[in-house]
DSSP file (Angstrom, degrees, kcal/mol; ACC not computed):
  #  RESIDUE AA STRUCTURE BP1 BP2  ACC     N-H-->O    O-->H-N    N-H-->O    O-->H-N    TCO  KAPPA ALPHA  PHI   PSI    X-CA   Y-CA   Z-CA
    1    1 A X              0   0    0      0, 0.0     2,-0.1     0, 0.0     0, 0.0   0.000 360.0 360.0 360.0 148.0   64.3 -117.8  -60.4
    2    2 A X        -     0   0    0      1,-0.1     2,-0.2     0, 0.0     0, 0.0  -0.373 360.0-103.6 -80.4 151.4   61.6 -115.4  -59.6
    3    3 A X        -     0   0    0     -2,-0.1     2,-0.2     1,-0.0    -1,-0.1  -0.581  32.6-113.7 -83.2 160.1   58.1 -116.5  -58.8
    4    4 A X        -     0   0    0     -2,-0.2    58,-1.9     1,-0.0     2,-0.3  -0.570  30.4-130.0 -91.7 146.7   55.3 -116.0  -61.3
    5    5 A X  E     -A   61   0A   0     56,-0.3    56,-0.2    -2,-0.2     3,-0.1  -0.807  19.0-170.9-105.1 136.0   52.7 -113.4  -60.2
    6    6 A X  E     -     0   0A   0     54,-3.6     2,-0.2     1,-0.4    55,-0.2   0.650  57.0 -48.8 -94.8 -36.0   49.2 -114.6  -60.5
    7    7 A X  E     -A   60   0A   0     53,-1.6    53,-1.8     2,-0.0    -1,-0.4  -0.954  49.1 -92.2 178.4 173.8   47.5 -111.3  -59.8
    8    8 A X  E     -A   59   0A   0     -2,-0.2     2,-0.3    51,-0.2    51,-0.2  -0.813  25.2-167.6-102.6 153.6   47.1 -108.5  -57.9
    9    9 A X  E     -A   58   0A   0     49,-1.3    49,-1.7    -2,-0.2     2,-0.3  -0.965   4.1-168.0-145.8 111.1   44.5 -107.8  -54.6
   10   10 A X  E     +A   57   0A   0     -2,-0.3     2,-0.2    47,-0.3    47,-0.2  -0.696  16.6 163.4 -97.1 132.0   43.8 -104.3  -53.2
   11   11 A X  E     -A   56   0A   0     45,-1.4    45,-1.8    -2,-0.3     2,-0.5  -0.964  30.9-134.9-155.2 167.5   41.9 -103.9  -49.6
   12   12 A X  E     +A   55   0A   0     -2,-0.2     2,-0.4    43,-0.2    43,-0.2  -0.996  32.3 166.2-117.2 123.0   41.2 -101.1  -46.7
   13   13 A X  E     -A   54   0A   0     41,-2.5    41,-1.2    -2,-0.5     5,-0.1  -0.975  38.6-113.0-132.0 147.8   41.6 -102.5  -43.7
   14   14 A X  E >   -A   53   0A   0     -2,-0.4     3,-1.8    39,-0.2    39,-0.3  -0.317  54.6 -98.0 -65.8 121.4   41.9 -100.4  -39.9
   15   15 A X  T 3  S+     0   0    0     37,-3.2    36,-1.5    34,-0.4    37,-0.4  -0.355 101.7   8.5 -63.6 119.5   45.2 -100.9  -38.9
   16   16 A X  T 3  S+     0   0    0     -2,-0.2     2,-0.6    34,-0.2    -1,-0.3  -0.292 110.0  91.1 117.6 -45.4   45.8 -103.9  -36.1
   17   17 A X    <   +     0   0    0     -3,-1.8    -3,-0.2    26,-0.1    -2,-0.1  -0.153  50.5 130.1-111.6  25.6   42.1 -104.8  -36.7
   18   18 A X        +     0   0    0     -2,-0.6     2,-0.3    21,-0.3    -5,-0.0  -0.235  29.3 164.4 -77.7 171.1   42.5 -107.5  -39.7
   19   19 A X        -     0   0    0      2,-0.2     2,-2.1    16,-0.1     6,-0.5  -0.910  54.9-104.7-177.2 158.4   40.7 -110.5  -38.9
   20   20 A X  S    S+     0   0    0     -2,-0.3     2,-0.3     4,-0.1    -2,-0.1  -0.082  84.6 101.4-109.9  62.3   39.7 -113.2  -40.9
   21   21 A X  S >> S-     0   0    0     -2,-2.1     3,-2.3     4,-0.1     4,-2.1  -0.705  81.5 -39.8-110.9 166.6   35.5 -112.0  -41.1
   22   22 A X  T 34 S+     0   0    0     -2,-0.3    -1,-0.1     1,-0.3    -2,-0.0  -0.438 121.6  35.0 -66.0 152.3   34.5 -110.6  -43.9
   23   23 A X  T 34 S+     0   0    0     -2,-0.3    -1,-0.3    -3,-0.0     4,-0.2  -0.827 125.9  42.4-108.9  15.5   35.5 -108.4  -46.1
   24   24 A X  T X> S+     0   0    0     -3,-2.3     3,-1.6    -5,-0.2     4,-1.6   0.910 117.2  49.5 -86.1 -64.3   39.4 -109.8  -45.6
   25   25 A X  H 3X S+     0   0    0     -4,-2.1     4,-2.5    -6,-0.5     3,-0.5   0.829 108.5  43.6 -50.9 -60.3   38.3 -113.5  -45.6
   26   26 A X  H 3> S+     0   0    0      2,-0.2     4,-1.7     1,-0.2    -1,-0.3   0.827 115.9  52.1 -40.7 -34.4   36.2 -114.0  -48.4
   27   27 A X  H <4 S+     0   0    0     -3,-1.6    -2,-0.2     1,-0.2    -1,-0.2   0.781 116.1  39.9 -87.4 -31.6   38.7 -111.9  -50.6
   28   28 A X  H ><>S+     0   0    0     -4,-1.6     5,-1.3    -3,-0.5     3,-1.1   0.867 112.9  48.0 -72.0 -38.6   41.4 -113.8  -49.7
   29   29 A X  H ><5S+     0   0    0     -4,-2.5     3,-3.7     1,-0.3     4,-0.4   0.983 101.2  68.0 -78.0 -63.5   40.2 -117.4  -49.5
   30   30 A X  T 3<5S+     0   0    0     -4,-1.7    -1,-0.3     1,-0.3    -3,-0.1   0.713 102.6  48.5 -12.7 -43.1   38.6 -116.7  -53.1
   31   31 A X  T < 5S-     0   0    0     -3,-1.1    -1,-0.3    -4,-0.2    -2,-0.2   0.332 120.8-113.3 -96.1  13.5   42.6 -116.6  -54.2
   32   32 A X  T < 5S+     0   0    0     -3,-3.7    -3,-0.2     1,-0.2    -2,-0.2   0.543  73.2 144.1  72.8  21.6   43.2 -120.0  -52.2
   33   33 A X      < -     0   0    0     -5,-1.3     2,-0.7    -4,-0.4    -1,-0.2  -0.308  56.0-107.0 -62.2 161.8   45.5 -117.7  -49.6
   34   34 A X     >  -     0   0    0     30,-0.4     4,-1.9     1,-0.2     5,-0.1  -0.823  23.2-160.6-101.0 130.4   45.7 -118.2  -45.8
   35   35 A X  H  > S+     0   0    0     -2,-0.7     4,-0.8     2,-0.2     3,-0.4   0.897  81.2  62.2 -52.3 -54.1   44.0 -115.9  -44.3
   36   36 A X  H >> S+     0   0    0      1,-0.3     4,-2.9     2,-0.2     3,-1.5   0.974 104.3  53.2 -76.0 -57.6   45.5 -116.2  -40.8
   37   37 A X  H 3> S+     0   0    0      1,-0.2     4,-1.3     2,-0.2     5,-0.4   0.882 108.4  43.8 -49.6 -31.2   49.0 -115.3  -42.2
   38   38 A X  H 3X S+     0   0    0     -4,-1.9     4,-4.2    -3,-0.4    -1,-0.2   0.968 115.0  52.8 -71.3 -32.2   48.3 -112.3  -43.9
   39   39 A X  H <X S+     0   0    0     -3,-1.5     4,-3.0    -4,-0.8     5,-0.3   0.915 116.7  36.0 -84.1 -43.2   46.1 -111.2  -40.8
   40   40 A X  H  X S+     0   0    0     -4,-2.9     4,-2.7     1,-0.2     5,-0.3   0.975 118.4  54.1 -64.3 -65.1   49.1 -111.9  -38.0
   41   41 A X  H  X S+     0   0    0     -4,-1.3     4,-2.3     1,-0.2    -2,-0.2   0.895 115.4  38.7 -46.5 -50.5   51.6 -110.6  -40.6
   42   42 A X  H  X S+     0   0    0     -4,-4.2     4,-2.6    -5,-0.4     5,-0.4   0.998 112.0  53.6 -58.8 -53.1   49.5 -107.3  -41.0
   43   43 A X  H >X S+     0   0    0     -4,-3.0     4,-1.5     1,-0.3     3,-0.8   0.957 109.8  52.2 -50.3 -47.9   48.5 -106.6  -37.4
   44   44 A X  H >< S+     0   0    0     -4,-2.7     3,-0.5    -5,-0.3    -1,-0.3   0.913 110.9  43.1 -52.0 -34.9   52.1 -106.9  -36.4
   45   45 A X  H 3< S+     0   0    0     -4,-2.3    -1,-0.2    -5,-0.3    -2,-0.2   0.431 124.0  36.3-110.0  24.4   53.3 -104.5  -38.7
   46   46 A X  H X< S+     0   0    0     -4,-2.6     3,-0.9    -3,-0.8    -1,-0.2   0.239  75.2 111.4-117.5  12.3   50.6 -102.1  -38.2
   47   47 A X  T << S+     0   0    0     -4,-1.5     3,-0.4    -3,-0.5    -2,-0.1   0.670  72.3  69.8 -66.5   7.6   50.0 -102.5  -34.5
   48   48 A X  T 3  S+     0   0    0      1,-0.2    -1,-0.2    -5,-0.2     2,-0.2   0.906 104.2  41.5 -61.7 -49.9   51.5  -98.8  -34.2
   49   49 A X  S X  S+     0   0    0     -3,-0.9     3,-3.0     3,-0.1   -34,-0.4  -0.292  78.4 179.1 -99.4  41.1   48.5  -97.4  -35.8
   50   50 A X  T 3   +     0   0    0     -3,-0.4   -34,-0.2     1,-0.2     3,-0.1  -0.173  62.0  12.1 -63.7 136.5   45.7  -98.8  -34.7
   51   51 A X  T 3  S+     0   0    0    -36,-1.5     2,-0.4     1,-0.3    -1,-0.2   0.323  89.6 116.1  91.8  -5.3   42.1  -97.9  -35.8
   52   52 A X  S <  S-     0   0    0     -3,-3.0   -37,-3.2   -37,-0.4     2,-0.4  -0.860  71.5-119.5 -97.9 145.8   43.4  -95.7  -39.0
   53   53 A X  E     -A   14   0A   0     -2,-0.4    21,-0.4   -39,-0.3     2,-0.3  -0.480  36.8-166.1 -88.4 119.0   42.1  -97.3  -42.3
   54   54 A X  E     -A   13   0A   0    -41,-1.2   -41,-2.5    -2,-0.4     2,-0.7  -0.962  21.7-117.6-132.4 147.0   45.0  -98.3  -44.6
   55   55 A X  E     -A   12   0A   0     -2,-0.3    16,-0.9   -43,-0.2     2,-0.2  -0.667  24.8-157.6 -98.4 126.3   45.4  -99.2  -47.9
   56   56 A X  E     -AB  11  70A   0    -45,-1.8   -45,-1.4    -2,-0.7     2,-0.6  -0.596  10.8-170.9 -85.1 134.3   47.0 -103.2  -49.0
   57   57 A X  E     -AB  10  69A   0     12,-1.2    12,-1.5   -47,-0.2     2,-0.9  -0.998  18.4-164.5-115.8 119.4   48.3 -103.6  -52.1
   58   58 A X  E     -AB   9  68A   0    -49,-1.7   -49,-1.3    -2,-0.6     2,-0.3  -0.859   9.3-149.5-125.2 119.0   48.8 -108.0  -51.9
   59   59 A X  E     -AB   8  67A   0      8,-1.6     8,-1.3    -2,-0.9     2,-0.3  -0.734  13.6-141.9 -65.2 126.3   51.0 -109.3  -54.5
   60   60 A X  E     -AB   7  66A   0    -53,-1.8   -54,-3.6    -2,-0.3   -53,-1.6  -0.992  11.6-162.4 -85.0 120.7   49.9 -113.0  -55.5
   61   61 A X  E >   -A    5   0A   0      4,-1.6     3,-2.1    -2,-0.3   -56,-0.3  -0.601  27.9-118.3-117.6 148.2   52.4 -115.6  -56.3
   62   62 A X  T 3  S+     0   0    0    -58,-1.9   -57,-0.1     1,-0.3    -1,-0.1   0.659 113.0  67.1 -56.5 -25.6   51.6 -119.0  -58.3
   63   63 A X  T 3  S-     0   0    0    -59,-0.2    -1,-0.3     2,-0.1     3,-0.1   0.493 118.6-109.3 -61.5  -2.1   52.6 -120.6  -55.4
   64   64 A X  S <  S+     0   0    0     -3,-2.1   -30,-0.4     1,-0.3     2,-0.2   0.378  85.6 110.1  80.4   4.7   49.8 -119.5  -53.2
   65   65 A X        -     0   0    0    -32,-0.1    -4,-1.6    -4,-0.0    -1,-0.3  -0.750  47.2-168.3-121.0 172.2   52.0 -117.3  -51.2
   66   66 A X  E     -B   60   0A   0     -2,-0.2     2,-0.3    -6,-0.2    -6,-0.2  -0.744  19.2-155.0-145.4-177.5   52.0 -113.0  -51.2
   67   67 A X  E     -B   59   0A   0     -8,-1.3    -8,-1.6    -2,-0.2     2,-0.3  -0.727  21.3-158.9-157.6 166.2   53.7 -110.4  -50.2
   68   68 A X  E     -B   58   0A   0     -2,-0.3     2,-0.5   -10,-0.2   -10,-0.2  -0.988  11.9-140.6 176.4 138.5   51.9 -107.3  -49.6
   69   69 A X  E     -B   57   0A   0    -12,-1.5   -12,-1.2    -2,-0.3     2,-0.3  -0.948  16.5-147.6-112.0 126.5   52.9 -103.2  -49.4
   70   70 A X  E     -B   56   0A   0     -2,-0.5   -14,-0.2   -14,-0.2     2,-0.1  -0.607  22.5-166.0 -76.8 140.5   51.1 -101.2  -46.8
   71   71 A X        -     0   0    0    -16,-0.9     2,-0.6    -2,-0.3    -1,-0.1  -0.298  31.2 -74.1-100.1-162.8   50.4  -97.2  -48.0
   72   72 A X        -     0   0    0     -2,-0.1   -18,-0.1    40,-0.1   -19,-0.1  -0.886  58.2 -88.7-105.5 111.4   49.5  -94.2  -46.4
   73   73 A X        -     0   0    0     -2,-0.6   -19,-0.2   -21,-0.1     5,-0.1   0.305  59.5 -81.0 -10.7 138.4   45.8  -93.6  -45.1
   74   74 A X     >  -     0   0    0    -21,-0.4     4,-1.3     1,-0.1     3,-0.1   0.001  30.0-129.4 -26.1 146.6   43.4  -92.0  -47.6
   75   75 A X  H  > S+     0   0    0      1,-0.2     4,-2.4     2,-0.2    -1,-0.1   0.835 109.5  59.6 -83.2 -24.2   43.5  -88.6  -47.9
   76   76 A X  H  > S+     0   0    0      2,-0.3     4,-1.7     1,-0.2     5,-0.3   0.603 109.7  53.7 -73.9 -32.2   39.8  -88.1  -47.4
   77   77 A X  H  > S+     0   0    0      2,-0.2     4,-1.3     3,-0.1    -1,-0.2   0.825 103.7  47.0 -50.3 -43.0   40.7  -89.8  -44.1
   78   78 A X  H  X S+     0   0    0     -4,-1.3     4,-0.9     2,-0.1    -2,-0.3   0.953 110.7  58.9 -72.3 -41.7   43.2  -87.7  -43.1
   79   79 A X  H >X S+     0   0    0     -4,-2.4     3,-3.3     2,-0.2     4,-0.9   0.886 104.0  51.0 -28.7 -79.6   40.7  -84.9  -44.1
   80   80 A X  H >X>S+     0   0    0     -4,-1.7     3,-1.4     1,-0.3     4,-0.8   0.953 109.4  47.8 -23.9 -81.3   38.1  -86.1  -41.8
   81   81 A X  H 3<5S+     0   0    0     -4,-1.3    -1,-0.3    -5,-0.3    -2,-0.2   0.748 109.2  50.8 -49.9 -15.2   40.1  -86.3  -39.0
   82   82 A X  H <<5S+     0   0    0     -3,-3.3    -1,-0.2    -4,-0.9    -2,-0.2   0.688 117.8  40.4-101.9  -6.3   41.7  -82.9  -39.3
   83   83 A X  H <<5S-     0   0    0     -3,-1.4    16,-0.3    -4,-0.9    -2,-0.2   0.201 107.9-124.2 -84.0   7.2   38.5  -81.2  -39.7
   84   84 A X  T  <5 +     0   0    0     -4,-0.8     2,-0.4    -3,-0.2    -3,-0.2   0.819  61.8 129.7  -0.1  74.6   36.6  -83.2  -37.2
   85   85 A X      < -     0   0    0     -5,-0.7    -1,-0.2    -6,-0.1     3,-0.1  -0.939  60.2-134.8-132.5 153.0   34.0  -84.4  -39.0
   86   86 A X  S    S-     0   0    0     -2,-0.4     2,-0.3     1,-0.3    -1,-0.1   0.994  85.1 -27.5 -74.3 -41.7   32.4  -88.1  -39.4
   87   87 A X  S    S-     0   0    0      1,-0.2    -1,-0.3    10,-0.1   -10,-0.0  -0.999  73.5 -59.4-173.6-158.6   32.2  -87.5  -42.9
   88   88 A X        -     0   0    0     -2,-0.3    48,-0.2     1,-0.2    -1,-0.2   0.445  53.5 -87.1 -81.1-159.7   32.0  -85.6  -46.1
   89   89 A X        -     0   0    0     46,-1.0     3,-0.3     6,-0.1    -1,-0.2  -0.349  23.2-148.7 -76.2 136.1   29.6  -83.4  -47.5
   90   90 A X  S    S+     0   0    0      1,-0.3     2,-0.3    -2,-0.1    -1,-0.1   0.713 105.8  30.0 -93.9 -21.9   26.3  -85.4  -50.0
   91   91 A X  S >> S-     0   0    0      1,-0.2     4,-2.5    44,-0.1     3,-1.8  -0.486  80.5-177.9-147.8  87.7   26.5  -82.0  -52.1
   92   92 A X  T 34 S+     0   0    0     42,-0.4    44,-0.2    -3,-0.3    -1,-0.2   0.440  77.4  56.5 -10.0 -36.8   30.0  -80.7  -52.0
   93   93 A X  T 34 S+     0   0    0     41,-0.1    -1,-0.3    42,-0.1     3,-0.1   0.263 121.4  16.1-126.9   4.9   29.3  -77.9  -53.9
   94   94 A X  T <4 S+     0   0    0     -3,-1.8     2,-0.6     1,-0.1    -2,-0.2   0.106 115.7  59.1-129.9 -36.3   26.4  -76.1  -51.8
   95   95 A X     <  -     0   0    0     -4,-2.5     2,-0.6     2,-0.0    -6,-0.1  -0.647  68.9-165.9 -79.6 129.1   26.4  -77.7  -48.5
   96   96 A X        -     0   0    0     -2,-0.6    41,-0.2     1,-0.1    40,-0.1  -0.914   7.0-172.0-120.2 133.3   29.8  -77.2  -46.5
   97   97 A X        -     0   0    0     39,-0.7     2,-0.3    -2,-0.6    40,-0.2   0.377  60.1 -21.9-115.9  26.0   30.5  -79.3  -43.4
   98   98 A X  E     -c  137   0B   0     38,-0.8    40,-2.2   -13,-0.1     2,-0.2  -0.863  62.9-118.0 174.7-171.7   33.8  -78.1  -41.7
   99   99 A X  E     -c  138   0B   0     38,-0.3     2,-0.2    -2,-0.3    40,-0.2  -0.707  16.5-156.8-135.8 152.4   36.9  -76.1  -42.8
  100  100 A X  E     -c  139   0B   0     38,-1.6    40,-1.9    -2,-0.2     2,-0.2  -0.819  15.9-119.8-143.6-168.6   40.4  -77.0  -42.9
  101  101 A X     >  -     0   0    0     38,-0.2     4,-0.9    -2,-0.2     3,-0.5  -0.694  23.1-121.1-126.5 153.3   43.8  -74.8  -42.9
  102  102 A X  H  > S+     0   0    0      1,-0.2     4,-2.2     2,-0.2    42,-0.1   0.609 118.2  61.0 -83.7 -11.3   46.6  -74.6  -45.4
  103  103 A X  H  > S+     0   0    0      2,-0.2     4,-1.1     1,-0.2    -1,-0.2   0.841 106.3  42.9 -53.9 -60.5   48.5  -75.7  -42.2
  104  104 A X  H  > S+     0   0    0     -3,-0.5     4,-1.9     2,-0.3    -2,-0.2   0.632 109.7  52.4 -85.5 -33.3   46.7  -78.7  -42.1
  105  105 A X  H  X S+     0   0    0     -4,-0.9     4,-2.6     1,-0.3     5,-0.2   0.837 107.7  55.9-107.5 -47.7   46.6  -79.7  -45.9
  106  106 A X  H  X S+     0   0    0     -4,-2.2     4,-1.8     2,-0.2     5,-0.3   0.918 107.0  47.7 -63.2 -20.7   50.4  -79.4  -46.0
  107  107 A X  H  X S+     0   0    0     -4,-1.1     4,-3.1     1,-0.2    -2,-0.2   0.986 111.3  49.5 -60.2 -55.8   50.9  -81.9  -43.2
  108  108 A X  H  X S+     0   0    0     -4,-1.9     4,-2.1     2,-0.2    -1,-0.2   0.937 114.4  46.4 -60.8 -33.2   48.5  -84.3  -44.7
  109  109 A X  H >X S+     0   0    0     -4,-2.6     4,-4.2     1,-0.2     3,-0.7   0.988 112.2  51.8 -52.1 -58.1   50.6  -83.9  -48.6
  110  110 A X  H 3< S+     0   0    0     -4,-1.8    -1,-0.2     1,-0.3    -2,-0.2   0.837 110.5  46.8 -58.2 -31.0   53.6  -84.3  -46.8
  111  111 A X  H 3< S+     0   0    0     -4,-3.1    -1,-0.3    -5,-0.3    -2,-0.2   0.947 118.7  38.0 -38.7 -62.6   52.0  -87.5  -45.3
  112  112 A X  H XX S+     0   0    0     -4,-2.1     2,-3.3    -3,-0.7     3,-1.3   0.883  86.8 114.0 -88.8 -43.2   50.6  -89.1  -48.6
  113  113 A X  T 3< S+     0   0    0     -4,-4.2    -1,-0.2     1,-0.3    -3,-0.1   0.029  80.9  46.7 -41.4  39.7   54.0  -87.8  -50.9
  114  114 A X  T 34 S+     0   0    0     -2,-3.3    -1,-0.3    -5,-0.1    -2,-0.1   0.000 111.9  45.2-115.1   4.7   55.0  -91.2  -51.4
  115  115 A X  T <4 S+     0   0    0     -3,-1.3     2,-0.4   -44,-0.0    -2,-0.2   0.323 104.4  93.4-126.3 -32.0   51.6  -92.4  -52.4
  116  116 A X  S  < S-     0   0    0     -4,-0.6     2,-0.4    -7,-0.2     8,-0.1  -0.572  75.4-135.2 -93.8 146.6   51.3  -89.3  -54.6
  117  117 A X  S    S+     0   0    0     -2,-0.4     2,-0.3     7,-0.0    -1,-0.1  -0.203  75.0 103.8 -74.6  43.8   52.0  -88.7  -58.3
  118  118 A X        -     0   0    0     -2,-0.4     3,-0.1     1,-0.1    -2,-0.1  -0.855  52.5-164.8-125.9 162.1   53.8  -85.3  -57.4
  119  119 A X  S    S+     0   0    0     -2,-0.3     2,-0.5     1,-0.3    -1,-0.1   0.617  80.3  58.8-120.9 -13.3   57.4  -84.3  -57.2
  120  120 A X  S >> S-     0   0    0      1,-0.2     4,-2.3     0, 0.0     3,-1.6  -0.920  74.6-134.9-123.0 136.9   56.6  -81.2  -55.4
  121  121 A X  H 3> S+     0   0    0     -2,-0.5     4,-3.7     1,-0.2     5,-0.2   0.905 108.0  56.2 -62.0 -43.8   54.7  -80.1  -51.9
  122  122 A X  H 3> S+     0   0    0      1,-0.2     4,-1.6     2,-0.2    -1,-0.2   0.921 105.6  45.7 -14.7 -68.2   52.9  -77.7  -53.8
  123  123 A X  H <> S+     0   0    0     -3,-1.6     4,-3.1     2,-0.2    -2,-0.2   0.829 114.9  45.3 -79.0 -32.6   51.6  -79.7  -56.0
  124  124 A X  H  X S+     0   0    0     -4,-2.3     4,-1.8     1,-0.2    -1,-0.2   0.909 104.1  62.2 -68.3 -29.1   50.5  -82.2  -53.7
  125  125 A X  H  X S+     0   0    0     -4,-3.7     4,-1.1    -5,-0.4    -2,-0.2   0.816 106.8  51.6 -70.3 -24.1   49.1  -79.6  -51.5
  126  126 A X  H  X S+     0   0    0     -4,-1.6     4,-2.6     2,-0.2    -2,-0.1   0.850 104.8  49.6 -19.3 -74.6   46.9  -79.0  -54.5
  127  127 A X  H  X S+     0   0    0     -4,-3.1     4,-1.2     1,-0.2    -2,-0.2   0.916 114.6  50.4 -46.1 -52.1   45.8  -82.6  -55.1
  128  128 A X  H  X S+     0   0    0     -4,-1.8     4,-2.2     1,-0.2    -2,-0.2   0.774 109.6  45.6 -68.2 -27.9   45.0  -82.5  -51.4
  129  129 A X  H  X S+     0   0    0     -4,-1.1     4,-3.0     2,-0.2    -1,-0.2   0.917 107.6  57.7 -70.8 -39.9   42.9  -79.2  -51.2
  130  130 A X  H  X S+     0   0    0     -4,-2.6     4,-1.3     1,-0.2    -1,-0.2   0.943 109.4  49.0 -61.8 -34.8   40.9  -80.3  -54.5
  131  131 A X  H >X S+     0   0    0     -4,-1.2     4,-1.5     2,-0.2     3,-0.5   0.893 110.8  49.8 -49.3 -48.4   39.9  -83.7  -52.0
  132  132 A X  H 3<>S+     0   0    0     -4,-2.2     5,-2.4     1,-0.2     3,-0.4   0.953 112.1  47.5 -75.2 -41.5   38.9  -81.4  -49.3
  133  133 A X  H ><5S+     0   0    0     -4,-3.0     3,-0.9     1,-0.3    -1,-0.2   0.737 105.9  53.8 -38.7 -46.7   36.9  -79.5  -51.8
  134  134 A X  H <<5S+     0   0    0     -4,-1.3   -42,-0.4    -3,-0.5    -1,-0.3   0.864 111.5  53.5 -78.2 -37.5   35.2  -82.6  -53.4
  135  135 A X  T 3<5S-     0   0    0     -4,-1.5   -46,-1.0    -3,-0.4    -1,-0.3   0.212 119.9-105.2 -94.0  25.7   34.1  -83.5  -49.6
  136  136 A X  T < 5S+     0   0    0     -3,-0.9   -38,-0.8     1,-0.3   -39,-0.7   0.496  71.2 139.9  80.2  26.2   32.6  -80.3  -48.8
  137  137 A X  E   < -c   98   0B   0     -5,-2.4     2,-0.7   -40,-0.2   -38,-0.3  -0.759  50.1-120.3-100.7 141.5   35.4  -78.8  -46.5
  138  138 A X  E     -c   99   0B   0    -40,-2.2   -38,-1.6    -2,-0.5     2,-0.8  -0.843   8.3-151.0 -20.8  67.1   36.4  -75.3  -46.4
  139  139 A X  E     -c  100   0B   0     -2,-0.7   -38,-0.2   -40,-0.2   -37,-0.1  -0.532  26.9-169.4 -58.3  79.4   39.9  -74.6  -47.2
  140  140 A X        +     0   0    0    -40,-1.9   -38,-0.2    -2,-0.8   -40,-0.0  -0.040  47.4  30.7 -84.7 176.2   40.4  -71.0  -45.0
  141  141 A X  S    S-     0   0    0    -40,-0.1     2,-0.4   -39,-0.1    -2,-0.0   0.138  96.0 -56.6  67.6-171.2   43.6  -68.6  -45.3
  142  142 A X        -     0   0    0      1,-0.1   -40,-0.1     2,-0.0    -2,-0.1  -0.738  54.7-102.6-124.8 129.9   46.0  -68.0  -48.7
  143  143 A X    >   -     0   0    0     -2,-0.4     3,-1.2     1,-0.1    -1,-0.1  -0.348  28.9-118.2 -50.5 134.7   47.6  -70.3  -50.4
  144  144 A X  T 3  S+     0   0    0      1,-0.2     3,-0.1   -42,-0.1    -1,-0.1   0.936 118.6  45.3 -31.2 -60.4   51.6  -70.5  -49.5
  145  145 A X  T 3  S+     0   0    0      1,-0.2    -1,-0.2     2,-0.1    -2,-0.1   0.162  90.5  86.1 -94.8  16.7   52.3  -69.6  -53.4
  146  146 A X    <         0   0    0     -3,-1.2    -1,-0.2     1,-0.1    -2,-0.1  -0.248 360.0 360.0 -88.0  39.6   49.8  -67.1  -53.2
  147  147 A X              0   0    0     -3,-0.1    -2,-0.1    -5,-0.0    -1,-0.1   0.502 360.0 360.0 -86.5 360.0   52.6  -64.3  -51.8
């Protein structure tokens, strides 16, 4: 028989770097979980990637025990980092604080396309340009499907 789901628990945490301080501990303990397991079980299966901020999905089971789906970094993260900037823009839409490349914005779709509601790299390169947009970046050069 399957276990009964109690609820679901959503978190960012920098991959490798879980630990049981706040804001993991509180948020877990609050659901009676143990902290330390989710924290060894994550750091192991993100010690590849350390320091990039990743998103938890943790499944909650009636027993007290979870199970939990790792994603892909934010896209507004990978945006940072491919523009080198610490972060975005306070008014998007007259101050701009770096540029990015159509180069650049298809790596990051093709990154996130499993995370994204799109069936095509187009349209995911979309989603992602409209992010760089909201954070003040510069998108330079012609769109691929702009031939």
């Amino acid at each position: 028989m399957a276990k009964e789901i109690t609820g679901y628990l959503k978190l960012q945490v920098k991959g490798g770097a879980a630990n049981p301080s706040p804001p993991i501990g509180p948020a877990l303990g609050s659901k009676g979980l143990n902290i330390m397991e989710f924290c060894k079980q994550f750091n192991a299966r993100t010690q590849d990637k350390p320091g990039v901020v990743l998103p938890v999905l943790l499944t909650i089971y009636s027993d007290k025990s979870f199970d939990f789906v790792i994603k892909t970094p934010p896209a507004t993260v990978l945006l940072a980092e491919a523009a080198k900037i610490k972060k975005g823009s306070a008014e998007p839409n007259r101050i701009k604080v770096g540029s990015v490349t159509w180069d650049q914005i298809k790596t990051i779709a093709e990154t996130k396309m499993p995370d994204l509601n799109a069936f095509k790299i187009d349209s995911a390169m979309k989603m992602i340009a409209g992010s760089a947009r909201s954070m003040g970046l510069t998108v330079t050069g012609k769109a691929p499907w702009e031939n």
